[in-house]
ChimeraX commands (.cxc) that place a marker at each C-alpha (Angstrom):
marker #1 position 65.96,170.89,129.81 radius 0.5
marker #1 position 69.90,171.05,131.30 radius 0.5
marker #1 position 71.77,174.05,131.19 radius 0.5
marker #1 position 75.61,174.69,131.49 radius 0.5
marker #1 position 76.51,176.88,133.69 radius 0.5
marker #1 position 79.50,179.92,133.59 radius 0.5
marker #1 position 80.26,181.33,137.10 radius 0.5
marker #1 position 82.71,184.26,136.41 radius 0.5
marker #1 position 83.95,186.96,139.02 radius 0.5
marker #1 position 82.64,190.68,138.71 radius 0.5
marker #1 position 85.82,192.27,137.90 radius 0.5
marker #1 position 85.82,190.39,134.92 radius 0.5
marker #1 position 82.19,191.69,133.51 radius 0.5
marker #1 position 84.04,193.50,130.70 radius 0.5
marker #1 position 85.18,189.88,128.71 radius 0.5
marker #1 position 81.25,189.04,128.01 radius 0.5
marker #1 position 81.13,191.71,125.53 radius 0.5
marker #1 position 82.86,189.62,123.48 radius 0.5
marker #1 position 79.51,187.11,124.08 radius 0.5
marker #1 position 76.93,189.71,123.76 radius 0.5
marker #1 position 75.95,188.72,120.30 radius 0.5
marker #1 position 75.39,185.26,120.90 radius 0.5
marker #1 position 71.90,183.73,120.80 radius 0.5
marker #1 position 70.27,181.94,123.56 radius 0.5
marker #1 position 72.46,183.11,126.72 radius 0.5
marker #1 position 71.20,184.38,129.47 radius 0.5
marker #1 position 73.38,186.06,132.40 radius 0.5
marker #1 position 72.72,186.70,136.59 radius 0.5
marker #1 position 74.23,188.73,138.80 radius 0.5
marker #1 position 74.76,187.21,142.34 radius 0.5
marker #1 position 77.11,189.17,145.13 radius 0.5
marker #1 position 80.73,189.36,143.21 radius 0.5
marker #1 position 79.63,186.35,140.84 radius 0.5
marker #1 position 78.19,186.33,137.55 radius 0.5
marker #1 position 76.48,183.51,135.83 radius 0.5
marker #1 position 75.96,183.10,132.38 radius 0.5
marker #1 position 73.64,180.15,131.48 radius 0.5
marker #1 position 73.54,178.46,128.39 radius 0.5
marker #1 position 71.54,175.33,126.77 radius 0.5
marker #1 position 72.92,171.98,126.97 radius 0.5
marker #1 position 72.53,170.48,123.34 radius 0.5
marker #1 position 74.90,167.78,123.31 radius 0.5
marker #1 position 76.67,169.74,120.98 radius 0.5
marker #1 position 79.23,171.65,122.73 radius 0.5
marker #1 position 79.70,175.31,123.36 radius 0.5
marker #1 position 80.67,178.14,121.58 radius 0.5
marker #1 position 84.10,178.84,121.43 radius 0.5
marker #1 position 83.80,182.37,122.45 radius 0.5
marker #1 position 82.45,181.03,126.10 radius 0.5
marker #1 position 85.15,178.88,126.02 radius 0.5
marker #1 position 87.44,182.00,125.79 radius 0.5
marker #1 position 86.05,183.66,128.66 radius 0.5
marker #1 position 87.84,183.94,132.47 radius 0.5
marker #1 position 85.93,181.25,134.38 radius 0.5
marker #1 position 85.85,180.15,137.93 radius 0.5
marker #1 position 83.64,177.22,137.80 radius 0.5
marker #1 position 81.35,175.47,135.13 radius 0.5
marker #1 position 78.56,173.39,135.63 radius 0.5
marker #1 position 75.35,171.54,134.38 radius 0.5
marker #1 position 71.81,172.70,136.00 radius 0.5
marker #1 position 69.14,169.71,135.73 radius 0.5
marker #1 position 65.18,170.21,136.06 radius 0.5
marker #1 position 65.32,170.20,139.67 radius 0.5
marker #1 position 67.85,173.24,139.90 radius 0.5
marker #1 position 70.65,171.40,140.96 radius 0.5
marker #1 position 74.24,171.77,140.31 radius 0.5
marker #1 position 76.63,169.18,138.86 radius 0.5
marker #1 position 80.46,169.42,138.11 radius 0.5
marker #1 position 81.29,168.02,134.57 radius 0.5
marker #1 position 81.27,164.72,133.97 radius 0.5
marker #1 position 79.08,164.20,137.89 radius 0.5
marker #1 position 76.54,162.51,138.73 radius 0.5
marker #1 position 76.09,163.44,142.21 radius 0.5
marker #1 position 75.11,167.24,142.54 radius 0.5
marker #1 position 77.33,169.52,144.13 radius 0.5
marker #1 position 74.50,172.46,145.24 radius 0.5
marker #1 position 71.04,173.84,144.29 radius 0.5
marker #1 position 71.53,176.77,142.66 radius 0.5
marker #1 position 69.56,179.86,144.48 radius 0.5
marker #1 position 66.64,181.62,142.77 radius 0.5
marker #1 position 68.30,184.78,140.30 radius 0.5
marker #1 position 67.25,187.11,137.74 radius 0.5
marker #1 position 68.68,185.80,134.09 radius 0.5
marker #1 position 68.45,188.69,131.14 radius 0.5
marker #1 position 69.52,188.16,127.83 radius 0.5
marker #1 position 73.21,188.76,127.72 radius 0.5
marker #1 position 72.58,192.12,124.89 radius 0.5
marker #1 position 70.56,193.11,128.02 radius 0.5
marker #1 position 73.07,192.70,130.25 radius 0.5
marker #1 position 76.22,193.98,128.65 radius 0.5
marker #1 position 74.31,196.84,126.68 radius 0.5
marker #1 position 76.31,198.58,123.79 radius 0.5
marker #1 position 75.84,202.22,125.37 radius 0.5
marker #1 position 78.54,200.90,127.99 radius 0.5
marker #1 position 81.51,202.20,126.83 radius 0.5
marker #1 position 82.73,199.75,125.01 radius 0.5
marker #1 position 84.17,202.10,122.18 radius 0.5
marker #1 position 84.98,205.27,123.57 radius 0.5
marker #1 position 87.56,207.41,121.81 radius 0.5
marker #1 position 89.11,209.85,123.57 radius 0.5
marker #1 position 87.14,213.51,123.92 radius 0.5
marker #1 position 90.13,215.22,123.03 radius 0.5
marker #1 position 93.90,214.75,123.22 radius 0.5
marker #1 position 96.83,216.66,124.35 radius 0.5
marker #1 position 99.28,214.17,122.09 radius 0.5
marker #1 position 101.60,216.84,120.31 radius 0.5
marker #1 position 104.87,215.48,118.33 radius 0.5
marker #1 position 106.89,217.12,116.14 radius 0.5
marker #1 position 106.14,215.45,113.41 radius 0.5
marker #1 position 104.65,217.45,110.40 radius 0.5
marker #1 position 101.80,216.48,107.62 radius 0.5
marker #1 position 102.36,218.37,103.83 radius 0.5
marker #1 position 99.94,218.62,101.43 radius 0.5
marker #1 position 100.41,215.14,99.01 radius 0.5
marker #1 position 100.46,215.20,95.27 radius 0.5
marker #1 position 99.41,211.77,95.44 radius 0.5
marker #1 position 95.59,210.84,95.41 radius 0.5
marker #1 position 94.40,208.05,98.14 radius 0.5
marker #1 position 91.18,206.35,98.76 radius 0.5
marker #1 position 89.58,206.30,101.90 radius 0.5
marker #1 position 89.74,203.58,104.48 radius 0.5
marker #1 position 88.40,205.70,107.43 radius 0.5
marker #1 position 85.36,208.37,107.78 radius 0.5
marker #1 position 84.83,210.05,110.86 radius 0.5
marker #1 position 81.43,211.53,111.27 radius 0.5
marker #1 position 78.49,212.23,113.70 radius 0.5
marker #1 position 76.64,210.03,115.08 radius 0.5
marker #1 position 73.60,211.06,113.88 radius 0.5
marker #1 position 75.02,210.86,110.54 radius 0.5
marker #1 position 75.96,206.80,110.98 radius 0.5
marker #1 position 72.56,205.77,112.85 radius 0.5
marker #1 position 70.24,207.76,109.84 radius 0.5
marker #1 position 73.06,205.93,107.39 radius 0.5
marker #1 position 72.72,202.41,109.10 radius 0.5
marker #1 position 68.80,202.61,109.55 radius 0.5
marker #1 position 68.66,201.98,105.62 radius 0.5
marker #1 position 72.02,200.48,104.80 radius 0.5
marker #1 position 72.03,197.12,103.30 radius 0.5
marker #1 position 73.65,194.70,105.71 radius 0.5
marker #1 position 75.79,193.75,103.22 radius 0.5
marker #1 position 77.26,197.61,103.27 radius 0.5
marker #1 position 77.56,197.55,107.01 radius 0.5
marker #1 position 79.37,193.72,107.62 radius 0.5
marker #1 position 82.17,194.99,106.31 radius 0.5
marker #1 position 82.87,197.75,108.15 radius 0.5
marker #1 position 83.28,198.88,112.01 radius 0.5
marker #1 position 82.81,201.93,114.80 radius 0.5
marker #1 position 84.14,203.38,117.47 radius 0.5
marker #1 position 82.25,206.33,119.42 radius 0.5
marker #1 position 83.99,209.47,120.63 radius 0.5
marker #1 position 83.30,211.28,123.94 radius 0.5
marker #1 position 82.42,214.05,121.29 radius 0.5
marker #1 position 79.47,211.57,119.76 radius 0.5
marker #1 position 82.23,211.68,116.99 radius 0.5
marker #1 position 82.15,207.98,115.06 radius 0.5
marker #1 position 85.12,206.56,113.31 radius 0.5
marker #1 position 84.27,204.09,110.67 radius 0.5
marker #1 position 86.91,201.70,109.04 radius 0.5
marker #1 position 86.35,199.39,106.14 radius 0.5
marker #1 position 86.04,198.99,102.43 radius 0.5
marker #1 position 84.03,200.44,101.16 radius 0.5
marker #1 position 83.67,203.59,103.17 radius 0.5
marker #1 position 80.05,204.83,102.97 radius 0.5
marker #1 position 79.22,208.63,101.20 radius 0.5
marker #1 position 78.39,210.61,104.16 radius 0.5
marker #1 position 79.82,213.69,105.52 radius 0.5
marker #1 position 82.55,213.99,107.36 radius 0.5
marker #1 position 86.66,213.92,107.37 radius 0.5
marker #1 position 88.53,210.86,105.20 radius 0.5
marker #1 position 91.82,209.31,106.14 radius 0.5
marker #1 position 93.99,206.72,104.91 radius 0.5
marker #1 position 95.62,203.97,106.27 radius 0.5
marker #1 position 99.50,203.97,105.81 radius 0.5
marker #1 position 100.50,200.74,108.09 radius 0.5
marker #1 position 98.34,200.96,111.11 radius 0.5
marker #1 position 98.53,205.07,110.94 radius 0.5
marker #1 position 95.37,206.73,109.65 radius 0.5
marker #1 position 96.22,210.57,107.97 radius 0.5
marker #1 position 94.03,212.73,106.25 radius 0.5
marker #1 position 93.30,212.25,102.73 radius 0.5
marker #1 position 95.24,214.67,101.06 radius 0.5
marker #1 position 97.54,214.39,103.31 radius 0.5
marker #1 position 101.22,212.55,104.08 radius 0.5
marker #1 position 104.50,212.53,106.39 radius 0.5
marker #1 position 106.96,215.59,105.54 radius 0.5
marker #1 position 109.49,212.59,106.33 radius 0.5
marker #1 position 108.77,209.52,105.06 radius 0.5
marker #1 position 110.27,207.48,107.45 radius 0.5
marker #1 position 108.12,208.31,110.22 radius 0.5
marker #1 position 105.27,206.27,109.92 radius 0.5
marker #1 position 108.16,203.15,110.63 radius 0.5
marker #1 position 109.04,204.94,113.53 radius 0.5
marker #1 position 105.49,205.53,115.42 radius 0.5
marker #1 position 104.86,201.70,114.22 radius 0.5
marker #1 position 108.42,200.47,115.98 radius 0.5
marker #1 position 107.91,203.09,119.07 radius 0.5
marker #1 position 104.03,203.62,119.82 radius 0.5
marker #1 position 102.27,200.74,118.06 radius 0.5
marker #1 position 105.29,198.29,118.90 radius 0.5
marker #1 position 103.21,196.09,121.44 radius 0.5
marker #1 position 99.60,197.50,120.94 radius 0.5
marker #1 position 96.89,196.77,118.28 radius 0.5
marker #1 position 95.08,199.65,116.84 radius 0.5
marker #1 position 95.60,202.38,115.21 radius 0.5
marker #1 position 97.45,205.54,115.07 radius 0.5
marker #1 position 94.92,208.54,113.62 radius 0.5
marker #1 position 96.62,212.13,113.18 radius 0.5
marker #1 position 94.86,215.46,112.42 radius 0.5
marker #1 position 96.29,217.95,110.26 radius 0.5
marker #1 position 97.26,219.95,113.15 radius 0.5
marker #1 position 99.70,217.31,114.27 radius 0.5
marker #1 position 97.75,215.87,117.19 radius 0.5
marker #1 position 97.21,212.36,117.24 radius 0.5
marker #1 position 95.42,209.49,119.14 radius 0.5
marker #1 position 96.12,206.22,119.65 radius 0.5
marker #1 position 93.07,203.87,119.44 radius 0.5
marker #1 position 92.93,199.92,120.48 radius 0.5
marker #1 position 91.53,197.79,118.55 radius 0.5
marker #1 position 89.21,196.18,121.04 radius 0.5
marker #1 position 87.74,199.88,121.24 radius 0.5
marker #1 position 86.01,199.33,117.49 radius 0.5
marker #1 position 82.48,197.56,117.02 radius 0.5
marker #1 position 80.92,195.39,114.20 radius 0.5
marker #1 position 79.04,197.63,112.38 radius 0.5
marker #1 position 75.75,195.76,113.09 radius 0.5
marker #1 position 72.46,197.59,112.48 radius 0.5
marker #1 position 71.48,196.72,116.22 radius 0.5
marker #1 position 74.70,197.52,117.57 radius 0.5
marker #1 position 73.96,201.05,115.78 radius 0.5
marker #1 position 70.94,201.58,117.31 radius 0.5
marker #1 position 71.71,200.78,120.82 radius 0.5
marker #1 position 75.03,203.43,120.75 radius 0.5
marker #1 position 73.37,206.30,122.27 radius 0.5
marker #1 position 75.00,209.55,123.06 radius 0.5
marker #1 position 77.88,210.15,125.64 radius 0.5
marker #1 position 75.89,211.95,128.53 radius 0.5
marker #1 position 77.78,215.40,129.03 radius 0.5
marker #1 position 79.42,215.49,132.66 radius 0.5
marker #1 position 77.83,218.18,135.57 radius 0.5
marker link #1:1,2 radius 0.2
marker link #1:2,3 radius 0.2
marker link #1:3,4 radius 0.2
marker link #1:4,5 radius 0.2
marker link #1:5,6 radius 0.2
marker link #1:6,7 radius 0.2
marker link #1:7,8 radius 0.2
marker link #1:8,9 radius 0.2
marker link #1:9,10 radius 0.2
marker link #1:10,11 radius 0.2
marker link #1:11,12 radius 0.2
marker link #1:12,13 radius 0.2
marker link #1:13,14 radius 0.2
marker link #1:14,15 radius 0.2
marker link #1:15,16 radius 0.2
marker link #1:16,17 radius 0.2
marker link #1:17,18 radius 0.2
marker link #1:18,19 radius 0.2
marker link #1:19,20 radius 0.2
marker link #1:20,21 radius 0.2
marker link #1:21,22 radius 0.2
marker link #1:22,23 radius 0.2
marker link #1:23,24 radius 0.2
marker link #1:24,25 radius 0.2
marker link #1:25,26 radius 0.2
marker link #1:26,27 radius 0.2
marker link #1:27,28 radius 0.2
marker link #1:28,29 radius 0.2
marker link #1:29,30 radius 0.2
marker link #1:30,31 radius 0.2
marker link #1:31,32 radius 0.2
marker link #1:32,33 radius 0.2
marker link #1:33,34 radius 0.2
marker link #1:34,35 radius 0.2
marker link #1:35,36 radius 0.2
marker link #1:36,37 radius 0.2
marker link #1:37,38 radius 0.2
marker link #1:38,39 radius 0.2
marker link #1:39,40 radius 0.2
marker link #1:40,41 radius 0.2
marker link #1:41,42 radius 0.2
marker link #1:42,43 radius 0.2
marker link #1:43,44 radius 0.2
marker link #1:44,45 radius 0.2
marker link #1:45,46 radius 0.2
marker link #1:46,47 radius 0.2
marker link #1:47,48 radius 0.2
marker link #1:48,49 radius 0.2
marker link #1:49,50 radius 0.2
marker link #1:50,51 radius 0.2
marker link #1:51,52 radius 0.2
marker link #1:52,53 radius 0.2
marker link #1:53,54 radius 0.2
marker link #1:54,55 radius 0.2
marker link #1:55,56 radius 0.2
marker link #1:56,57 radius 0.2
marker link #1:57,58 radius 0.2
marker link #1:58,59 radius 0.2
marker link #1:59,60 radius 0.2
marker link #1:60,61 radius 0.2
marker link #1:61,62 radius 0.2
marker link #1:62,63 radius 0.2
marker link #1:63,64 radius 0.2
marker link #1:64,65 radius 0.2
marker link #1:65,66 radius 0.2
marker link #1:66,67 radius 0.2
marker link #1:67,68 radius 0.2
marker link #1:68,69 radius 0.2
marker link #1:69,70 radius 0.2
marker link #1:70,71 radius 0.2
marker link #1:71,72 radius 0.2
marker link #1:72,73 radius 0.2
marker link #1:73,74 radius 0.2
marker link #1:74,75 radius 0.2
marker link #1:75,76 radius 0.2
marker link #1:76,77 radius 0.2
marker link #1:77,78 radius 0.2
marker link #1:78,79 radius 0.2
marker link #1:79,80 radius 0.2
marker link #1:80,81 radius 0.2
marker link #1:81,82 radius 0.2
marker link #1:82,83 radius 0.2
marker link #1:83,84 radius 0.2
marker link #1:84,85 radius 0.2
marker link #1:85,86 radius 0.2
marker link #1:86,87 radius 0.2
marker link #1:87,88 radius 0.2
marker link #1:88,89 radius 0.2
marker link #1:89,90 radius 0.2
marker link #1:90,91 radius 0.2
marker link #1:91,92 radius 0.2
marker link #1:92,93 radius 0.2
marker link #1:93,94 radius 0.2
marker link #1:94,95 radius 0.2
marker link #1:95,96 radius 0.2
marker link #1:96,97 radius 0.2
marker link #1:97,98 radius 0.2
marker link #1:98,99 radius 0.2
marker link #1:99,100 radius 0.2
marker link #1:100,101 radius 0.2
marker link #1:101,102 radius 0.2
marker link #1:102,103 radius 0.2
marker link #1:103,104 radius 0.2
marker link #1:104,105 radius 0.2
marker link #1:105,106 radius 0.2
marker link #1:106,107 radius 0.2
marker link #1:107,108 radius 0.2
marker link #1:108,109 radius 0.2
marker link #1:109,110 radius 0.2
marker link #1:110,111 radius 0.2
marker link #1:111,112 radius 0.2
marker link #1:112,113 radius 0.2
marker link #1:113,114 radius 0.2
marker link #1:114,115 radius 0.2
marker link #1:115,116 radius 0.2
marker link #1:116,117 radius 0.2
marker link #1:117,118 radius 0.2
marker link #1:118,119 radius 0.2
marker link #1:119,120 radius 0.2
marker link #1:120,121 radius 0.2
marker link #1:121,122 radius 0.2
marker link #1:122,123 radius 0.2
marker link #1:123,124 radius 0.2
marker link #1:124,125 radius 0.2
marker link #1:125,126 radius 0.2
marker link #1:126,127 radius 0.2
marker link #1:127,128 radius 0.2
marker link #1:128,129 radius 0.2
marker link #1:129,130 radius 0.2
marker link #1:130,131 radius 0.2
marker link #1:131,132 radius 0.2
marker link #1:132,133 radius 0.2
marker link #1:133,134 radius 0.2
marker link #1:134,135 radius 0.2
marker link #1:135,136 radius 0.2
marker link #1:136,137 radius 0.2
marker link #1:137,138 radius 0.2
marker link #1:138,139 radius 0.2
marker link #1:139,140 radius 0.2
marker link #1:140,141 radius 0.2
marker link #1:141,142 radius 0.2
marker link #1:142,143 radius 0.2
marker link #1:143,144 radius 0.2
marker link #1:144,145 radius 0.2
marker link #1:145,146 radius 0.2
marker link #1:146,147 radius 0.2
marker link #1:147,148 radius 0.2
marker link #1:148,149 radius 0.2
marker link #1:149,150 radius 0.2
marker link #1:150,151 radius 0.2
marker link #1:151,152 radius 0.2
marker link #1:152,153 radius 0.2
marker link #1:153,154 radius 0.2
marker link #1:154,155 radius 0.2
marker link #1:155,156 radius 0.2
marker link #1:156,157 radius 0.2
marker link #1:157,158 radius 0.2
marker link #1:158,159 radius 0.2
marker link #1:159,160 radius 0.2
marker link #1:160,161 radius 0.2
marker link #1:161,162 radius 0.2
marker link #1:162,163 radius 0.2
marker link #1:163,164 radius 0.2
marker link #1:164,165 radius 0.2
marker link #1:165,166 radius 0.2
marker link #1:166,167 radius 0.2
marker link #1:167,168 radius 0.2
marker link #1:168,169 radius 0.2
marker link #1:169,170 radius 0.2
marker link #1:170,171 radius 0.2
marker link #1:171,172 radius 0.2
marker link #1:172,173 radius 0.2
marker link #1:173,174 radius 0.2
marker link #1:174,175 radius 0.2
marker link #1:175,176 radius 0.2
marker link #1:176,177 radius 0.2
marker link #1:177,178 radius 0.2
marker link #1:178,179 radius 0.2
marker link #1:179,180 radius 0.2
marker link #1:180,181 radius 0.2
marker link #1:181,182 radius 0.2
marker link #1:182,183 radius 0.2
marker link #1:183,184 radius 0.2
marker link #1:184,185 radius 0.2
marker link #1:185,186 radius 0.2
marker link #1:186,187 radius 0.2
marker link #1:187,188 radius 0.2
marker link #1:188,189 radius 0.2
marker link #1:189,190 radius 0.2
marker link #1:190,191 radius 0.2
marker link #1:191,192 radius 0.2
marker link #1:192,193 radius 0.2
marker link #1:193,194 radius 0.2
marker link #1:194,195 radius 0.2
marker link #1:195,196 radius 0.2
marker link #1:196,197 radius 0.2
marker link #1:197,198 radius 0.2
marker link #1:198,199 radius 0.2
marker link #1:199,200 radius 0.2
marker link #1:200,201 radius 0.2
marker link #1:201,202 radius 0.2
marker link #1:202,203 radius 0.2
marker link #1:203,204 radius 0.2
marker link #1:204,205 radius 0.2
marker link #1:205,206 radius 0.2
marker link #1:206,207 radius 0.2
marker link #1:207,208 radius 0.2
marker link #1:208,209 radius 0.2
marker link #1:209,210 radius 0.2
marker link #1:210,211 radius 0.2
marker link #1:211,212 radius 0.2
marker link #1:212,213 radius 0.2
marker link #1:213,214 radius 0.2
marker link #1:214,215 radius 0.2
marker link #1:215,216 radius 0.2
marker link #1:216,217 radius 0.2
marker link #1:217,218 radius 0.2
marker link #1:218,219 radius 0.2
marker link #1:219,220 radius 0.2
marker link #1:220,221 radius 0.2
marker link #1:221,222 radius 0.2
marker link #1:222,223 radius 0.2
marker link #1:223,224 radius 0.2
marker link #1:224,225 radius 0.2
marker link #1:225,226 radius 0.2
marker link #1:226,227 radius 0.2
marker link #1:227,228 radius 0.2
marker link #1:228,229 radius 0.2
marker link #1:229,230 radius 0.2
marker link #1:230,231 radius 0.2
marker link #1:231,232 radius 0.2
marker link #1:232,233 radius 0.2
marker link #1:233,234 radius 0.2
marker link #1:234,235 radius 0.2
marker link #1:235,236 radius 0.2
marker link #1:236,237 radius 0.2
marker link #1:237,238 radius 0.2
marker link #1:238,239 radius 0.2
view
């Protein structure tokens, strides 16, 4: 069987997560280097490897030798490693969707009660609360919606619909997520944090009632898959 081969630098460990889901890869670490192996099926690769910061590529033959693409004469023999599956290797308990613990953002900007009745597009609850929820969720419930894990072992959820569990309900206003029940005193605000804090970034914007607010990327949220859910553990509480 012939392999292709991924030979990425260290530093750049973070970019697999977006491979982590894939079937069939395996990864090494070697010194600074990390490997990610993959079968050769004459069909081409997936285009999220294709995507990720490489510093070499090659095929691996039977013999465990090394060819550049398109070679026939190999380059190396490639040295004895240990290959994991890539979920292994790139676990979801890294923190790959952290929220801030807390934040010391204060603005002058003020929420008022709102005669106006929203839905929900966000739910921020335990974690407890989402793994029990996910363990018997229908997958079709959970593939439309996705997390991101506090510091707190807080969980935002976004999507539509929002599942019934406990917890605190905002809405989404252009990429700025308020309490239901809630709006801007000024209406013209939420154009102003989207032209001078979201100008640039992707995310979100969420604000509490008390006028503190975070700003959350949107590479910091998760598809809600039920495995991903399982494998989120707790954040460990520093010394």
């Amino acid at each position: 069987m012939r392999y292709i081969l991924f030979k990425l630098h260290e530093r750049d460990k973070v970019s697999l997560g977006n491979i982590r889901c894939l079937n069939s890869v395996f990864a090494a670490k070697d010194g600074d280097d990390i490997w990610i192996r993959v079968v050769d099926n004459n069909s081409g690769v997936d285009s999220k490897l294709k995507q990720l910061p490489v510093k070499s590529t090659f095929t691996l033959d039977e013999k465990n030798q090394l060819f550049l693409p398109d070679a026939v004469t190999p380059v190396a023999v490639l040295k004895e490693m240990e290959w994991i599956p890539i979920n292994e290797f790139i676990p979801v308990e890294a923190p790959v969707s952290n929220l801030p613990g807390k934040t010391n953002h204060k603005i002058d900007i003020k929420l008022v009660p709102s005669t106006v009745e929203r839905r929900g597009n966000a739910l921020l609850t335990t974690l407890n609360t989402w793994k029990e929820y996910a363990e018997s969720a229908p997958a079709v419930r959970l593939a439309v919606l996705k997390f991101a894990m506090s510091a707190t072992n807080e969980v935002l959820v976004i999507g539509n619909p929002l599942p019934s569990l406990p917890g605190k309900e905002y809405w989404l206003q252009n990429n700025i997520l308020l309490p239901c029940g809630y709006e801007f005193e000024v209406p013209f605000v939420n154009t102003f944090l989207n032209n001078n804090i979201l100008s640039g970034n992707k995310g979100v914007i969420l604000f509490n009632t008390n006028n503190e607010w975070q700003l959350i990327d949107e590479s910091l949220f998760v598809e809600a898959k039920r495995s991903a859910i399982r494998l989120t553990n707790p954040a460990r509480s520093l010394p």
